[in-house]
N, C-alpha and C positions, 0 to 999 in steps of 0.2 A: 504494500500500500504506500507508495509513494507518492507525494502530493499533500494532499490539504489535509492529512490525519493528525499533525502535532499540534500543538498546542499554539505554536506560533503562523499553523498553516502554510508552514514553507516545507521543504523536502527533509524527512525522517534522519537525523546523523544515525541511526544507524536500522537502515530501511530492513534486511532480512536476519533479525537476532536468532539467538538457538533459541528453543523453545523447549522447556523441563516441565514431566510429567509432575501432576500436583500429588502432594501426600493424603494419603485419604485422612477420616475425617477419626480424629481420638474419640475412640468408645468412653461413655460418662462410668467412674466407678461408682460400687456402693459407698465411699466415701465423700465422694462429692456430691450425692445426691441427699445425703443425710447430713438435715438441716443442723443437726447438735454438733457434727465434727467440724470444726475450724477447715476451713480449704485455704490453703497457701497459694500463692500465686508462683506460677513455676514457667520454665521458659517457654513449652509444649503450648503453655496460656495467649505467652506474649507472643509466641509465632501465632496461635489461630486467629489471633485480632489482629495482625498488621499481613497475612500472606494474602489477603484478597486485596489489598491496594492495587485500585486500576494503574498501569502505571501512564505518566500523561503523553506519551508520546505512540501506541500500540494498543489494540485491543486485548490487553493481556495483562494479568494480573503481575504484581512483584514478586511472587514465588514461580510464576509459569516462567518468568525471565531468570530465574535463579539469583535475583538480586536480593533476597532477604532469603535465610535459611534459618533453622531452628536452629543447628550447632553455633553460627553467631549472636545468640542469645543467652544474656546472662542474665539472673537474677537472683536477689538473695531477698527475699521476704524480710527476714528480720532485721535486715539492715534496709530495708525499704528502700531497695534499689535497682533500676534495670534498665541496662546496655544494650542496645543492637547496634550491629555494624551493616552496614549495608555494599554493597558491589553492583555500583555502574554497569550497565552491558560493553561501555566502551569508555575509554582513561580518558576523552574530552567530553563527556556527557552533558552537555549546558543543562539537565533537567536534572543534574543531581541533588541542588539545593531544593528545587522542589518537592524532590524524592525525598528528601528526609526530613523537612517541612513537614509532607503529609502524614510521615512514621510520626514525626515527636506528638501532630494534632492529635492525630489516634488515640494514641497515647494515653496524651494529657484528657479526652476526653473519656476515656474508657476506667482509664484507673483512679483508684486512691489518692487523693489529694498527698498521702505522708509519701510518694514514693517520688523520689529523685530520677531523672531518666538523661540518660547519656546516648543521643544518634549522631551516628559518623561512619562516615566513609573505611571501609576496610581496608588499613593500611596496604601502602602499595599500591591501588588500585586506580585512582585518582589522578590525573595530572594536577588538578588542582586541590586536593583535598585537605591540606591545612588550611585554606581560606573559607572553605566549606567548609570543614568542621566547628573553624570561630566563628560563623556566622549562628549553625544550629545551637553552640553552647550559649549563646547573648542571650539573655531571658528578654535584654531590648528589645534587639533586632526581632524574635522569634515575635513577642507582642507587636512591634511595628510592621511587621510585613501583615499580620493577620489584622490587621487594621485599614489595609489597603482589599476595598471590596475587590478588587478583579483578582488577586491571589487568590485570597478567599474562594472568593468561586470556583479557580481550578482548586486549590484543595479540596474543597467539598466534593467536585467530581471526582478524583482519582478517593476518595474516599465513597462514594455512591455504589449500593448493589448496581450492575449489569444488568441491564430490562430484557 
């Protein structure tokens, strides 16, 4: 699909990605269904809530592109903390800030207020990923871009069920 599919409506940087079969779906335990046991939040968690991100450039999710994976998910509950690192389909991805834009909104709107969250570029991956990474750590920046409605809005899409 080359042509008017990105987000800025110009030609795909990188028009034919691989394309990775999706993980099926974690069976619910008797643990988690039983409202007395505490459930921890564990990385299995934070991969099922950020693998469906559309990503903004393809009709295909962030897992189907192999840009977020479960093994780059950390999390420790009781220090109320969790890291994903994420991988670009290619090392000039201009939609990379995007991309992790859309992981930290998730995020921030899915989980617990007490939990710290760390999104960044998986080292090496990136031609530019220290400049990306300080943009996603800025709790400013992160507020001032979501403050600009037409971000907004592509976040909201690449965060939207597929119709």
């Amino acid at each position: 699909m080359v042509g008017g599919g990105g987000v800025g409506g110009g030609l795909l940087e990188n028009a034919n990605p691989l394309i990775y079969e999706r993980s099926g779906e974690r069976p619910v335990t008797e643990g988690e269904e039983d409202e007395q046991v505490p459930d921890s939040i564990d990385a299995r968690e934070i991969f099922d809530l950020i693998r469906s991100i559309n990503d903004p450039e393809h009709p295909l999710t962030l897992e189907e592109l192999n840009v977020v994976e479960q093994v780059r998910v950390q999390v420790s509950d009781p220090e109320s903390t969790v890291a994903v690192a994420f991988t670009p389909t290619i090392p000039h991805c201009s939609m990379a800030t995007l991309i992790g834009l859309s992981i930290k909104v998730k995020l921030l709107r899915s989980l617990p207020q007490r939990f710290k969250m760390d999104v960044h570029i998986t080292p090496g991956t990136h031609a530019s990923e220290h400049a990306v990474n300080k943009q996603l750590a800025d709790k400013e920046r992160v507020a001032a871009a979501l403050e600009n409605t037409h971000l907004l809005e592509v976040v909201n899409q690449c965060l939207s069920a597929r119709s």
